[in-house]
VMD Tcl script that builds the backbone (N, CA, C; Angstrom):
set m [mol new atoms 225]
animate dup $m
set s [atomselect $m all]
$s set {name element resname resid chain x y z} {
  {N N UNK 1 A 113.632 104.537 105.315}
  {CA C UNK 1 A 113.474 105.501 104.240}
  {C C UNK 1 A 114.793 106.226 103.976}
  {N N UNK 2 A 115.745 106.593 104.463}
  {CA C UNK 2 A 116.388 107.186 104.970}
  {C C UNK 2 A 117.770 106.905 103.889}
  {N N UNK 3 A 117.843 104.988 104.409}
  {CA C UNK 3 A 118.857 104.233 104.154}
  {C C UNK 3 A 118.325 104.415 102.492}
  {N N UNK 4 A 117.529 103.997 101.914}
  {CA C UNK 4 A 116.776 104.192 100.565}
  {C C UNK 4 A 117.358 104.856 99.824}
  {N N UNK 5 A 116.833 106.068 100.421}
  {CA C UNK 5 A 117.401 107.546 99.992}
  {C C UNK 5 A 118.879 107.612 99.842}
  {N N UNK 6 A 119.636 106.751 100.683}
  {CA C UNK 6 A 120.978 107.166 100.697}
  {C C UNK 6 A 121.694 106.203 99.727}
  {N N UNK 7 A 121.000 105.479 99.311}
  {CA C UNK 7 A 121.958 104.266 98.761}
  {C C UNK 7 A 121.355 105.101 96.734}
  {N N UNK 8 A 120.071 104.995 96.718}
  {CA C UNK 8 A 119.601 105.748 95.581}
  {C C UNK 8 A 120.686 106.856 95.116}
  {N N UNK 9 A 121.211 107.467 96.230}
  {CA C UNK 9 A 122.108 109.178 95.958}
  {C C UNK 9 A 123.301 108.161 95.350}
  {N N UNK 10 A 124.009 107.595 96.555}
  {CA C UNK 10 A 125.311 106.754 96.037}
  {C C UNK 10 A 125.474 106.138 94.899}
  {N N UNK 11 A 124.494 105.088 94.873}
  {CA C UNK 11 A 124.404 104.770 93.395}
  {C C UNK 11 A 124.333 104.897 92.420}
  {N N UNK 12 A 123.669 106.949 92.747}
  {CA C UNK 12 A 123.646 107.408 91.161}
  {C C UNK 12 A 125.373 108.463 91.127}
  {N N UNK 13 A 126.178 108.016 92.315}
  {CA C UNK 13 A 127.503 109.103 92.114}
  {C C UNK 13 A 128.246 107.669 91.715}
  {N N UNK 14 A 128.199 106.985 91.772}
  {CA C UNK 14 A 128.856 105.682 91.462}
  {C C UNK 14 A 128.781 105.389 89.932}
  {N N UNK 15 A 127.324 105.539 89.535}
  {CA C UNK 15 A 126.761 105.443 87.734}
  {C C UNK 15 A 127.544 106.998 87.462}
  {N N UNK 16 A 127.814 108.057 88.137}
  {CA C UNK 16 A 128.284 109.239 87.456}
  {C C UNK 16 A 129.637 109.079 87.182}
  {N N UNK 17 A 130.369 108.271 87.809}
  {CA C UNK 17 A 131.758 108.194 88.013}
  {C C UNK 17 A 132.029 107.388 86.860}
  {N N UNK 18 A 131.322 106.361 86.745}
  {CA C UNK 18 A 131.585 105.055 85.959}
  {C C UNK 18 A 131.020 105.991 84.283}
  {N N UNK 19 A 129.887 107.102 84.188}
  {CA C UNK 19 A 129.805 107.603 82.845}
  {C C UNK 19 A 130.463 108.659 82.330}
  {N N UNK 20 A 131.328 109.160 83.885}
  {CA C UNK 20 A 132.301 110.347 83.408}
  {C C UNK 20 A 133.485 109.395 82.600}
  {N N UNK 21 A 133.815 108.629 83.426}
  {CA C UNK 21 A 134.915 107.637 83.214}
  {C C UNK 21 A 135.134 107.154 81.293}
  {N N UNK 22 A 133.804 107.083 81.420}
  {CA C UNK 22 A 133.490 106.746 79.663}
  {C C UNK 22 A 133.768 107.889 78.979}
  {N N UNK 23 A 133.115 108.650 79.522}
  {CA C UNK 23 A 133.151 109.986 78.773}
  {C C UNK 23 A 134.588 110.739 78.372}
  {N N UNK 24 A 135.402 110.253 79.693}
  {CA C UNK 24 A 136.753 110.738 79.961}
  {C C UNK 24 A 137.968 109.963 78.551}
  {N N UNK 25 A 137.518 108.658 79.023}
  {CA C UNK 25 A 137.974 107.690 77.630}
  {C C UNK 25 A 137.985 107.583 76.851}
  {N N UNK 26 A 136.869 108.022 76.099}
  {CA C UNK 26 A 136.180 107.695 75.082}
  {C C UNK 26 A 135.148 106.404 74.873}
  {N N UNK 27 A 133.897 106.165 74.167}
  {CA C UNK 27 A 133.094 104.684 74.046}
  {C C UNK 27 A 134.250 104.276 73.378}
  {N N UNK 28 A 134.461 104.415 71.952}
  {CA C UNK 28 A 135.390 103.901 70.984}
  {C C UNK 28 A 136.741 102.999 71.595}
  {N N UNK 29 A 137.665 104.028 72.347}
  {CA C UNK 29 A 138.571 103.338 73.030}
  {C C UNK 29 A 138.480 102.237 74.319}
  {N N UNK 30 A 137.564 102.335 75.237}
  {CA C UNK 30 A 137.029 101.346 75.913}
  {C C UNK 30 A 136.565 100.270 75.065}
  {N N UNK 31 A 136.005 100.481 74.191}
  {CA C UNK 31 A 135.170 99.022 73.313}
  {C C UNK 31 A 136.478 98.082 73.074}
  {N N UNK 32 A 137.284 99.037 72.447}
  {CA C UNK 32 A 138.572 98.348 71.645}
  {C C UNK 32 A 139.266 97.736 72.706}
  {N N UNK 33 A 139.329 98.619 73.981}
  {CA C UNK 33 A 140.051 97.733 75.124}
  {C C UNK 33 A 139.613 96.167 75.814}
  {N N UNK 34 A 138.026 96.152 75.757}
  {CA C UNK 34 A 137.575 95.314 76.273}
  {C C UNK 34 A 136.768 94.004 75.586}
  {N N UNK 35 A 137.016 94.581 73.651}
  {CA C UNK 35 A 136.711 93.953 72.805}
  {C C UNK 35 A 135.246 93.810 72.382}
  {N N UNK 36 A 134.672 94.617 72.636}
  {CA C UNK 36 A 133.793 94.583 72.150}
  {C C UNK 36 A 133.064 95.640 71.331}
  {N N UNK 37 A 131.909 96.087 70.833}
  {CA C UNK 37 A 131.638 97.059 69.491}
  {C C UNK 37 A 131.110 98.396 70.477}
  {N N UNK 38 A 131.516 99.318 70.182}
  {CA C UNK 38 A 131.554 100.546 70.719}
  {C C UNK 38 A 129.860 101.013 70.910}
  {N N UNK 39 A 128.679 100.405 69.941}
  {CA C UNK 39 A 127.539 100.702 70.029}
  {C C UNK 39 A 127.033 99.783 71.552}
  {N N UNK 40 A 127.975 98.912 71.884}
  {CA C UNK 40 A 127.687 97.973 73.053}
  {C C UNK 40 A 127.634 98.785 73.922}
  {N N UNK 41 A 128.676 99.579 74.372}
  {CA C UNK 41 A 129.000 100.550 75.017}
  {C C UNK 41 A 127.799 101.666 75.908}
  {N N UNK 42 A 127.295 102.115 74.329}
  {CA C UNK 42 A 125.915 102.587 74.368}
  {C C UNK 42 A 125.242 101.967 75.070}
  {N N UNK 43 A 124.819 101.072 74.534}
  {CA C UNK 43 A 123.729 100.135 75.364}
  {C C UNK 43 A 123.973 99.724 76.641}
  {N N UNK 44 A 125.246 99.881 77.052}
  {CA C UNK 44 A 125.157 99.632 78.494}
  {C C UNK 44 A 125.131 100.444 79.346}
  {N N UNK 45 A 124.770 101.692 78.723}
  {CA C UNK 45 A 124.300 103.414 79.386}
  {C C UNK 45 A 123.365 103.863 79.402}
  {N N UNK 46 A 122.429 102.646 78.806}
  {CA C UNK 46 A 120.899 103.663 78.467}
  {C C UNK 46 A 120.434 103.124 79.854}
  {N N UNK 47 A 119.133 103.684 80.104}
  {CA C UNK 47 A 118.504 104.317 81.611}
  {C C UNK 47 A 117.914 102.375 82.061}
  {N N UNK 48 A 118.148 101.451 81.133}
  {CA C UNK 48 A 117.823 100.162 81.354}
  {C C UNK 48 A 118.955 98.968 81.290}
  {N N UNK 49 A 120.056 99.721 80.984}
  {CA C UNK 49 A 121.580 98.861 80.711}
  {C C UNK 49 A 122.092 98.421 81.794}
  {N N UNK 50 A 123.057 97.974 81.514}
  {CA C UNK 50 A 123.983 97.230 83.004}
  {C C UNK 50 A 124.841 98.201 83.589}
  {N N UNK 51 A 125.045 99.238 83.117}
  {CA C UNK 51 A 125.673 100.444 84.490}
  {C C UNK 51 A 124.952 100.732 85.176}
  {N N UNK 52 A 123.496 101.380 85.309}
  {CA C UNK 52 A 122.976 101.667 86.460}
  {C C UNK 52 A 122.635 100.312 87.264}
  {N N UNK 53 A 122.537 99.119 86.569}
  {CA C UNK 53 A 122.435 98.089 87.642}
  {C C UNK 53 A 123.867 97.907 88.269}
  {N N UNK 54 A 124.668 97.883 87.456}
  {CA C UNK 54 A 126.148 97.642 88.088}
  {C C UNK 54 A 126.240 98.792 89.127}
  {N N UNK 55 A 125.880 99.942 89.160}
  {CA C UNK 55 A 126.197 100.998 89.942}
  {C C UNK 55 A 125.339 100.704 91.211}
  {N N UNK 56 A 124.305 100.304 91.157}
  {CA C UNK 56 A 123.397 99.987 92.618}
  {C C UNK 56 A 123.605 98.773 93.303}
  {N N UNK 57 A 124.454 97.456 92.091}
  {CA C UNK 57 A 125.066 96.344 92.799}
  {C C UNK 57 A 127.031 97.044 93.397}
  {N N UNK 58 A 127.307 97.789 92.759}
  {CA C UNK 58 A 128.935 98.259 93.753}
  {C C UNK 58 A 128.251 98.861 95.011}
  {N N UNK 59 A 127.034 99.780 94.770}
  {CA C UNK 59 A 127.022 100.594 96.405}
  {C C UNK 59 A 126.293 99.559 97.123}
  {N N UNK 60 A 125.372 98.393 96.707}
  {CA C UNK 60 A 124.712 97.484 97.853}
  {C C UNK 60 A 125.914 96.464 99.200}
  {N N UNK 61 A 127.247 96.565 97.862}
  {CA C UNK 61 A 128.492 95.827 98.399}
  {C C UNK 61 A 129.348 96.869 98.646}
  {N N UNK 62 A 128.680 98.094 98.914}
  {CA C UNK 62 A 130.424 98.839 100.116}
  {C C UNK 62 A 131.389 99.348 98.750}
  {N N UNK 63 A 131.262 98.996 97.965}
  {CA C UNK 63 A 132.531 98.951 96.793}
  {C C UNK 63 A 132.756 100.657 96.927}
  {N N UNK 64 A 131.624 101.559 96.797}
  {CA C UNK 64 A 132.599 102.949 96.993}
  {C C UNK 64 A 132.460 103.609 98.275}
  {N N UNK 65 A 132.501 102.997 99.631}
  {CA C UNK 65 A 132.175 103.307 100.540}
  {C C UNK 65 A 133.909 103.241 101.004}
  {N N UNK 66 A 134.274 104.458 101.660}
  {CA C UNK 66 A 135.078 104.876 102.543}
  {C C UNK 66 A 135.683 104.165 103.718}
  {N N UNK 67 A 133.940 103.421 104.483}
  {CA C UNK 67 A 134.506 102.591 105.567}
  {C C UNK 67 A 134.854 101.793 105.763}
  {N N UNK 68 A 134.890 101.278 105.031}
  {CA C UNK 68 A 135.573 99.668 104.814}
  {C C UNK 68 A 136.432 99.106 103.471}
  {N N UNK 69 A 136.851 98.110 103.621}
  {CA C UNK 69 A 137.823 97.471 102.322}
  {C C UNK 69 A 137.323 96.451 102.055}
  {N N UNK 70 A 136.952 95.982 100.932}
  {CA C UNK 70 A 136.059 95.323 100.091}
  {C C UNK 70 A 137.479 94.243 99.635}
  {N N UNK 71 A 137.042 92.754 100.172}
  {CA C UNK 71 A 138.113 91.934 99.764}
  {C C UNK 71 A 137.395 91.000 99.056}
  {N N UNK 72 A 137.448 90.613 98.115}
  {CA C UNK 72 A 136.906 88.973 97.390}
  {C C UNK 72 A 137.938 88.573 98.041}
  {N N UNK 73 A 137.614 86.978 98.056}
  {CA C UNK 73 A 138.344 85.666 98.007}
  {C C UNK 73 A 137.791 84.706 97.338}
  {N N UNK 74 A 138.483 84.367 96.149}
  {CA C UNK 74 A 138.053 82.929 95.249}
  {C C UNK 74 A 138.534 81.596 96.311}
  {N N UNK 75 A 137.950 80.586 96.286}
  {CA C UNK 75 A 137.939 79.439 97.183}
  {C C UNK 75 A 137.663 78.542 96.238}
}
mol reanalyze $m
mol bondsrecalc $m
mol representation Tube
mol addrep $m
């Protein structure tokens, strides 16, 4: 229960970071950076989009965790 609880908290400071980040940017200027239409943007913030899944798949993999270093390797 515990672990639950803790990954739920992380994941939602991970989705906060990643919507300050937007917020910090702008939608408009991110869209243009990454090519795509700024209403996309939107949609990938609403409470069913791919940031809060992206945010609970970075904390399931360590990605903002302190204790360790997160290496890919393509093979």
């Amino acid at each position: 229960m515990e672990t639950t609880i803790t990954r739920k908290s992380n994941a939602k400071n991970i989705e906060a970071k990643i919507r300050n980040g937007i917020q910090a940017h702008s939608a408009i200027r991110i869209a243009e950076a990454i090519g795509v239409n700024p209403s996309q943007i939107t949609r990938w913030q609403s409470e069913d989009g791919i940031i809060p899944k992206m945010a609970r798949l970075l904390d399931c993999i360590g990605y903002d965790s302190p204790k360790q270093d997160l290496k890919l390797v393509a093979e």
